[in-house]
MARBA-3410 file (N, C-alpha, C, O; in Angstrom, 1 decimal):
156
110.4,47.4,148.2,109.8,46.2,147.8,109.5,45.3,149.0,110.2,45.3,150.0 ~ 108.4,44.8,149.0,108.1,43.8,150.3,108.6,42.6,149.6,108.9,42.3,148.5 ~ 108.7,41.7,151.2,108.9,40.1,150.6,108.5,39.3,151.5,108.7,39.8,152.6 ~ 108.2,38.4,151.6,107.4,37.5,152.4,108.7,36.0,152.7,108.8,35.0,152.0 ~ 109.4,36.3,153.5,110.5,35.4,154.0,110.3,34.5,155.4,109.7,35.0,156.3
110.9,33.4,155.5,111.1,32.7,156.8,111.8,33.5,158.0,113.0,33.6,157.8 ~ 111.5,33.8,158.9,112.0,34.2,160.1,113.5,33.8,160.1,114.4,34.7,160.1 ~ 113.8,32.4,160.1,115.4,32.1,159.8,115.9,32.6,159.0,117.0,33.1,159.3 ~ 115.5,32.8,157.2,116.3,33.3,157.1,116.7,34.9,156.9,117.6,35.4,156.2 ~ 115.9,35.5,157.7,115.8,37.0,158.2,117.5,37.0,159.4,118.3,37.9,159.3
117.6,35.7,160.4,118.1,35.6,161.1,119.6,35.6,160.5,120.6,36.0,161.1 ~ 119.7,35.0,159.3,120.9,33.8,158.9,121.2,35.3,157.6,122.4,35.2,157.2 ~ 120.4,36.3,157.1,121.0,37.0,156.8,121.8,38.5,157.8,122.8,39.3,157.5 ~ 120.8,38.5,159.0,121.2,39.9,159.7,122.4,39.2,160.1,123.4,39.9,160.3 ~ 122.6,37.9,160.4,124.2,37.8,160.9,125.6,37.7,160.5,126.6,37.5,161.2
125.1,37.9,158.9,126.1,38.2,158.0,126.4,39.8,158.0,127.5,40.3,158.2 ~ 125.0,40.4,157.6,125.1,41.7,157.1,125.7,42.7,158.6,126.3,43.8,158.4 ~ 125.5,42.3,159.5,125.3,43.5,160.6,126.7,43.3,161.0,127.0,43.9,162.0 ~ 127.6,42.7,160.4,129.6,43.2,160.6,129.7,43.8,159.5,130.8,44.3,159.4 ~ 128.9,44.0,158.5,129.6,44.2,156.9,130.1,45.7,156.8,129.8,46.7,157.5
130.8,45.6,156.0,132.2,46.5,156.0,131.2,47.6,154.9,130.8,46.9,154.0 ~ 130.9,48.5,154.9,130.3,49.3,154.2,131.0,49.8,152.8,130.6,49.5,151.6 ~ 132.1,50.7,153.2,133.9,51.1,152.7,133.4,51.2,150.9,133.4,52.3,150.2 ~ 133.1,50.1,150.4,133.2,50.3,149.0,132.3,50.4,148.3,132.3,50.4,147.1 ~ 131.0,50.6,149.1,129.7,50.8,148.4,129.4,52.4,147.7,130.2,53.0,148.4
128.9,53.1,147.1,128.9,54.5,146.6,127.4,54.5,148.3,126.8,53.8,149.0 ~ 127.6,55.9,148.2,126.9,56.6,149.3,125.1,56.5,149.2,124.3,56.8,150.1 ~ 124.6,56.0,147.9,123.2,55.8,147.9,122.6,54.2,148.2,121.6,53.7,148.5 ~ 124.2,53.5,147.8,124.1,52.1,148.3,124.4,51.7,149.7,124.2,50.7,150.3 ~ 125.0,52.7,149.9,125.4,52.8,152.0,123.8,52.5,152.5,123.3,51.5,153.0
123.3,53.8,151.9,122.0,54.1,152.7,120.7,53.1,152.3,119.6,53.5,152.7 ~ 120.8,52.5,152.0,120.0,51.1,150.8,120.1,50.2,152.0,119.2,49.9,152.8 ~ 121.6,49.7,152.1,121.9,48.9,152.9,121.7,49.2,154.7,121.3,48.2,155.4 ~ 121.9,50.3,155.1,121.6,50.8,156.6,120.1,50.4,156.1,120.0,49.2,156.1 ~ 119.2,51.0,155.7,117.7,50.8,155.5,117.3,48.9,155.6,116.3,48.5,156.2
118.2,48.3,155.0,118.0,47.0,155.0,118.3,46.5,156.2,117.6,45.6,156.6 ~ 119.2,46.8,156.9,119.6,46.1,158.3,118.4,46.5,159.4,118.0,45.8,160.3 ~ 117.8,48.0,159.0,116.7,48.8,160.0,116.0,47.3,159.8,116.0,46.5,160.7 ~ 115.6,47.0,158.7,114.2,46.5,158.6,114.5,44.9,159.1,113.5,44.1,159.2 ~ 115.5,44.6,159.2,116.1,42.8,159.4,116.3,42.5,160.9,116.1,41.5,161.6
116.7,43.9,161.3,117.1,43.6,162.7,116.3,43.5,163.6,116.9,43.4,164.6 ~ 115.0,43.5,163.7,113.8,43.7,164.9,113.6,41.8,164.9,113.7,40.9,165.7 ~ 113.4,41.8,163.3,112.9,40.2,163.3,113.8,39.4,164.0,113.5,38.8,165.0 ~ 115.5,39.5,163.4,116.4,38.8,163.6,116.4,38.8,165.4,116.0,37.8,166.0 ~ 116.8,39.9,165.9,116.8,40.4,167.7,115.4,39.4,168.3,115.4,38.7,169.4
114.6,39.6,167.6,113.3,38.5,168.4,113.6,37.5,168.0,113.3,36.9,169.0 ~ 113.9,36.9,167.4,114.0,35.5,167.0,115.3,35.3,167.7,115.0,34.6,168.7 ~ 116.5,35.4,167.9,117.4,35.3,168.7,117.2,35.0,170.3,117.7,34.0,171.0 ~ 116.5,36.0,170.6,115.9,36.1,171.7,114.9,34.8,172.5,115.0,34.2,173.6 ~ 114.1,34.6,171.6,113.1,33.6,171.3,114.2,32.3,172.0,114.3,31.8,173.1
114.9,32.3,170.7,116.0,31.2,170.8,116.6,30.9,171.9,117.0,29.8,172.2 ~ 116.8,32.0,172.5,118.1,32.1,173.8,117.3,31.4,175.3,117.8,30.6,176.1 ~ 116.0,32.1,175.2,114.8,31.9,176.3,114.6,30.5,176.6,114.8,29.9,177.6 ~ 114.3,30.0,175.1,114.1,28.1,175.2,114.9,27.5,175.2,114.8,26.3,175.4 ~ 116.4,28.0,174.9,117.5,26.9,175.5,117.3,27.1,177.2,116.9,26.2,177.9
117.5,28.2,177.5,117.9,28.5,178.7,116.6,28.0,179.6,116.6,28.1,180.9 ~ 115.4,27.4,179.0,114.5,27.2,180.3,114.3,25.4,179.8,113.6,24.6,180.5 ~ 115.0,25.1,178.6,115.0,23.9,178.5,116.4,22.7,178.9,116.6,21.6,178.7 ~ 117.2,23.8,179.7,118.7,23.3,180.2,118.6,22.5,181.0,117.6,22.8,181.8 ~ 119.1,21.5,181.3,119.3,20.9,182.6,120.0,21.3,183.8,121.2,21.3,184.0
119.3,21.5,184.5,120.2,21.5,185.8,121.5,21.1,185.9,121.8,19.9,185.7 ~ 122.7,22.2,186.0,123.9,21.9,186.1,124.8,22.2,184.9,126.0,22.1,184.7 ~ 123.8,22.5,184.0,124.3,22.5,182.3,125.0,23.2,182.0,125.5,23.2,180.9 ~ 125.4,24.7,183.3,126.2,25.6,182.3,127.7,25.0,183.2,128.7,25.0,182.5 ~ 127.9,24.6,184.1,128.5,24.1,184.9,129.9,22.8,184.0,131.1,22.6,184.0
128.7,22.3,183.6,129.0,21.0,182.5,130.4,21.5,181.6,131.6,21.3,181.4 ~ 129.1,22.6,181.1,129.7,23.4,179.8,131.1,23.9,180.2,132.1,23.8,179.4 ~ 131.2,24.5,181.4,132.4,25.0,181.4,133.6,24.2,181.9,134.8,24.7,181.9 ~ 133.3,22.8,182.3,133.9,21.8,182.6,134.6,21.8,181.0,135.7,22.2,180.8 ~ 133.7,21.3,180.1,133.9,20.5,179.1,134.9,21.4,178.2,135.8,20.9,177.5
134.5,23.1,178.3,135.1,23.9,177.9,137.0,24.4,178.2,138.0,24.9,177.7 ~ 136.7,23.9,179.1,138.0,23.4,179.8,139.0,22.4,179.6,140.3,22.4,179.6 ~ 138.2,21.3,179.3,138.7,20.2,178.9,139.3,19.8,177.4,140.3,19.2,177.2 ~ 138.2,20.5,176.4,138.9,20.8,175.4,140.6,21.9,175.0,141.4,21.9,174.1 ~ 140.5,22.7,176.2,141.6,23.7,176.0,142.7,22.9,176.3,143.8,23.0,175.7
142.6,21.9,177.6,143.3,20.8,178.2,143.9,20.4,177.3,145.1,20.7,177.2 ~ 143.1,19.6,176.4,143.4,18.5,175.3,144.3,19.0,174.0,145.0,18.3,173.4 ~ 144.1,20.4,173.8,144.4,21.2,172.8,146.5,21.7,173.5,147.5,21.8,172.9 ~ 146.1,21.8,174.6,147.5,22.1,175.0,148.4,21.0,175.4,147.8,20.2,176.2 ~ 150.1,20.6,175.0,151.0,20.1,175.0,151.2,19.7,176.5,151.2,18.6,177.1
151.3,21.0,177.0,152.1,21.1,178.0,150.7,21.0,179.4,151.3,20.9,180.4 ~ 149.4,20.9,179.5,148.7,20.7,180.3,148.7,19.3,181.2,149.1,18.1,181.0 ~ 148.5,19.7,181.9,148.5,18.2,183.3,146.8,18.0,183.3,146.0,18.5,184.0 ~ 146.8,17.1,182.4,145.5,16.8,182.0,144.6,15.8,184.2,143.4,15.5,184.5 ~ 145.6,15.5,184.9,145.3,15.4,185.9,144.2,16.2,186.8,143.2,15.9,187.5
145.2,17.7,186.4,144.3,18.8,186.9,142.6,19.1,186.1,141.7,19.3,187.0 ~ 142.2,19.1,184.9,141.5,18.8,184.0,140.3,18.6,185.3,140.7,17.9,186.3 ~ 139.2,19.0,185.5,137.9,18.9,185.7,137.1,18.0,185.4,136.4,17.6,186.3 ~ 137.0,17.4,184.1,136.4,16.1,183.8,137.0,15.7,182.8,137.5,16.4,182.0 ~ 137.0,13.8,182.7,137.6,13.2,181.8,136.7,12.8,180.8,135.6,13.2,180.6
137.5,11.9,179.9,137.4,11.9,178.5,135.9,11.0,178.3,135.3,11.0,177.3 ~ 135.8,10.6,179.4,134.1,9.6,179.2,132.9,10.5,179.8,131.7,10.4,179.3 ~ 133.1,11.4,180.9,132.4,12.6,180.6,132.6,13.5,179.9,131.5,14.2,179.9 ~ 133.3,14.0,179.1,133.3,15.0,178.3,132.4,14.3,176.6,132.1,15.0,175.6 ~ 132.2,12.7,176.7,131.5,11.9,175.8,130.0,12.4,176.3,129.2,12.9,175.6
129.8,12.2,177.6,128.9,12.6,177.9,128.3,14.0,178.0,127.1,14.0,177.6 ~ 128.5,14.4,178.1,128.4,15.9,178.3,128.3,16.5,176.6,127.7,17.5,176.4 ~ 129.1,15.5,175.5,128.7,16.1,174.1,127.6,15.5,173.5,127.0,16.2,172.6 ~ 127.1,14.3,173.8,125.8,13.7,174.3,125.0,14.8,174.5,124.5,15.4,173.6 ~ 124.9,15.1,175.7,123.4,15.8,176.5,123.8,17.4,175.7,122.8,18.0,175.4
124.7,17.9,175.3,124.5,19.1,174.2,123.9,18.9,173.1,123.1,19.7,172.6 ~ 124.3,17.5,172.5,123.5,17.4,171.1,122.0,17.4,171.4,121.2,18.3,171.0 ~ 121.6,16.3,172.4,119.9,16.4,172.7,119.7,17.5,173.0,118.9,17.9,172.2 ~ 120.0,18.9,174.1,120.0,19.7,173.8,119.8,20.5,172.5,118.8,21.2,172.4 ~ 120.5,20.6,171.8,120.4,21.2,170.8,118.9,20.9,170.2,118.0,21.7,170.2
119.0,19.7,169.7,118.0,19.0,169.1,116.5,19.6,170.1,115.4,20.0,169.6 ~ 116.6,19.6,171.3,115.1,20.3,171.9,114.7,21.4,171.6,113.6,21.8,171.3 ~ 116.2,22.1,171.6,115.5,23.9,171.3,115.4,23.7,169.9,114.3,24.1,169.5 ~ 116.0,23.3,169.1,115.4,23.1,167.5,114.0,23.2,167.2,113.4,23.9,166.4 ~ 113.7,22.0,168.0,112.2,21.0,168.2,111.1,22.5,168.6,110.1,22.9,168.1
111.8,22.9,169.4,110.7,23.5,170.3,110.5,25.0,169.9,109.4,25.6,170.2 ~ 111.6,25.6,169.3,111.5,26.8,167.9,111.8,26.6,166.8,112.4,27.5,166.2 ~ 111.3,25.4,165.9,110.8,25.1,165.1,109.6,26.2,164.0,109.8,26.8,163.0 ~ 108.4,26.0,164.9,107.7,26.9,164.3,107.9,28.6,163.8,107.6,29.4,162.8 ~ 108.9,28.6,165.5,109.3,30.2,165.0,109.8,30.6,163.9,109.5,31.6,163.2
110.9,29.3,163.9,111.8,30.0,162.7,111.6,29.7,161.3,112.3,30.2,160.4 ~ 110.4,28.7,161.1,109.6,28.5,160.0,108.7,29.6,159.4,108.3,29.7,158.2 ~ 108.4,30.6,160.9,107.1,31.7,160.7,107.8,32.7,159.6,109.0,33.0,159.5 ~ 106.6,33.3,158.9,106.8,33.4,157.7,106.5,35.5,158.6,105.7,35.9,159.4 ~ 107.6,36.3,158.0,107.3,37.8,158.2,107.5,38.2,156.8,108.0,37.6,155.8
106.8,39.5,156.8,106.7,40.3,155.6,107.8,41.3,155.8,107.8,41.7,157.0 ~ 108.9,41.9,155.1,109.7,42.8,155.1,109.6,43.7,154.2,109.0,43.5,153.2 ~ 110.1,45.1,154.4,110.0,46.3,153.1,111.3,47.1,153.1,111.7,47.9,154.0 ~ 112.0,46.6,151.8,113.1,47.3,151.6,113.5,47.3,150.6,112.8,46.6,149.9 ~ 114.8,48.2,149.7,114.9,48.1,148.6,116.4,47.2,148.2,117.5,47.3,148.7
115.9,46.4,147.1,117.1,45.2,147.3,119.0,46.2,146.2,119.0,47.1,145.4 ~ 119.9,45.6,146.9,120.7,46.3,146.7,120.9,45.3,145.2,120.7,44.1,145.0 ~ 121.4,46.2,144.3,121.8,46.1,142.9,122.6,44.7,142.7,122.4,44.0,143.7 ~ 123.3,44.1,141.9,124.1,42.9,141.6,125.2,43.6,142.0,126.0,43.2,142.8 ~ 125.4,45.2,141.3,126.7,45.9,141.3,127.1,45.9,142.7,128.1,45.4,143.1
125.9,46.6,143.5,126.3,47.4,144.5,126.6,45.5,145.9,127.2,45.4,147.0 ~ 126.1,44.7,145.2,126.2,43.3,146.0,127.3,43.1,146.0,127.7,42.7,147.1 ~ 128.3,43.1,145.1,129.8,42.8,144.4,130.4,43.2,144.9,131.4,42.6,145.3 ~ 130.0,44.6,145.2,131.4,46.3,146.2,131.2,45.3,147.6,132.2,44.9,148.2 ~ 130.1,45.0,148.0,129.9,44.5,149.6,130.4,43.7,149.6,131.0,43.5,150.7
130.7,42.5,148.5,131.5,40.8,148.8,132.7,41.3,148.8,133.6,40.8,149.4 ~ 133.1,42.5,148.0,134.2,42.6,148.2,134.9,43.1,148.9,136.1,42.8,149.0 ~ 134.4,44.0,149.5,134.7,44.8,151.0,134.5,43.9,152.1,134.4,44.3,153.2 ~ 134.2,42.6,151.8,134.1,41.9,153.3,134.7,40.5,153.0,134.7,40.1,151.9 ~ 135.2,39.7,154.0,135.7,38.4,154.1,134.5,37.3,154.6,134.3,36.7,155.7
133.8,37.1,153.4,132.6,36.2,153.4,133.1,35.0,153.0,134.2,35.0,152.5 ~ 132.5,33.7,153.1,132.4,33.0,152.5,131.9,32.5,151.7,130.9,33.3,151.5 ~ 131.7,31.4,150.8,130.9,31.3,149.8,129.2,31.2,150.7,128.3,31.9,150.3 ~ 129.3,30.7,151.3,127.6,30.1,151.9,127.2,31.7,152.4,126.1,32.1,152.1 ~ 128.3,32.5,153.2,127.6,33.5,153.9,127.4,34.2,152.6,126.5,35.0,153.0
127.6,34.5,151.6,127.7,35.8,150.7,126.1,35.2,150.0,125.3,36.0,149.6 ~ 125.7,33.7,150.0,124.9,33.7,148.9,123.8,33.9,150.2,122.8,34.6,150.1 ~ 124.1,33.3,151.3,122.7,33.7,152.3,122.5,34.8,152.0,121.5,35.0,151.3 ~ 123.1,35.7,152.4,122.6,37.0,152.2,122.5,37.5,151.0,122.0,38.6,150.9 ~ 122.8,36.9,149.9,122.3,37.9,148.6,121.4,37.3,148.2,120.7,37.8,147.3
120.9,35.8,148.9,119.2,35.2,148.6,118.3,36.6,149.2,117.3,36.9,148.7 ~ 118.9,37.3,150.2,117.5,38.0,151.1,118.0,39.5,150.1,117.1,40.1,149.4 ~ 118.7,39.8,150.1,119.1,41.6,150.0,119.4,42.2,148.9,119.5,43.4,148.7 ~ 119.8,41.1,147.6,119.9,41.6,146.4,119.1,41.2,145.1,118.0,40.6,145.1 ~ 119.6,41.6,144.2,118.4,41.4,142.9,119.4,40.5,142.4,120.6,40.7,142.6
118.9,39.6,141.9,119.9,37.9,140.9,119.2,38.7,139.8,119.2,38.3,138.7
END
């Protein structure tokens, strides 16, 4: 079956599906599903990629530097026993620094936007309601991740 889907959510299903526990599906629904990931994963890998490129050339100078400051700082904060002295940066840069991540975020949003709005054609065959059921149940999904992916991969 083809289907004419958003690049995102091509993305927002391969990142569910591509840990999924196979285990309880019968062996013609294994291969249903391997077939479905073939066809999810070129989109999903480019669009990721896409993703990764325009953060990374839209960063600021210093930004991974920040990051690992701030990453630090949270572990700091998280632990009893830390000498928050030693700590790399304090609590009014680490405001900052969550600051310039959000605008960050918000740029590469802005700026793959289109991508992940672009619309791809896919061809695969959708896995049954039954054989959707063996998969939720062979895996520790959540409610949001199970219905993402059974908007893309199964028959309602």
């Amino acid at each position: 079956m083809k289907i004419t889907i958003k690049s995102e959510k091509v993305l927002a299903a391969y990142n569910v599906v591509s840990t999924a526990k196979y285990a309880k599906l019968d062996d013609a629904d294994k291969i249903k599903l391997w077939k479905i990931v073939r066809e999810l994963k070129p989109v999903a890998e480019k669009l990721s990629e896409d993703i990764e490129s325009a953060k990374k050339a839209l960063e600021p100078e210093g930004y991974q530097e920040r990051l690992q400051s701030a990453i630090k700082y949270e572990q700091m904060v998280r632990d009893p026993k830390a000498d928050m002295a030693e700590c790399p940066i304090g609590a009014a840069e680490y405001a900052q620094f969550t600051d310039e991540a959000l605008k960050l975020r918000k740029l590469v949003a802005d700026a793959t936007k289109e991508l992940m709005e672009k619309e791809v054609t896919i061809s695969f065959e959708l896995l049954s309601e039954k054989a959707f059921c063996k998969l939720m149940s062979g895996n520790d999904w959540t409610a949001d991740q199970a219905v993402t992916l059974g908007d893309v991969i199964a028959k309602s």
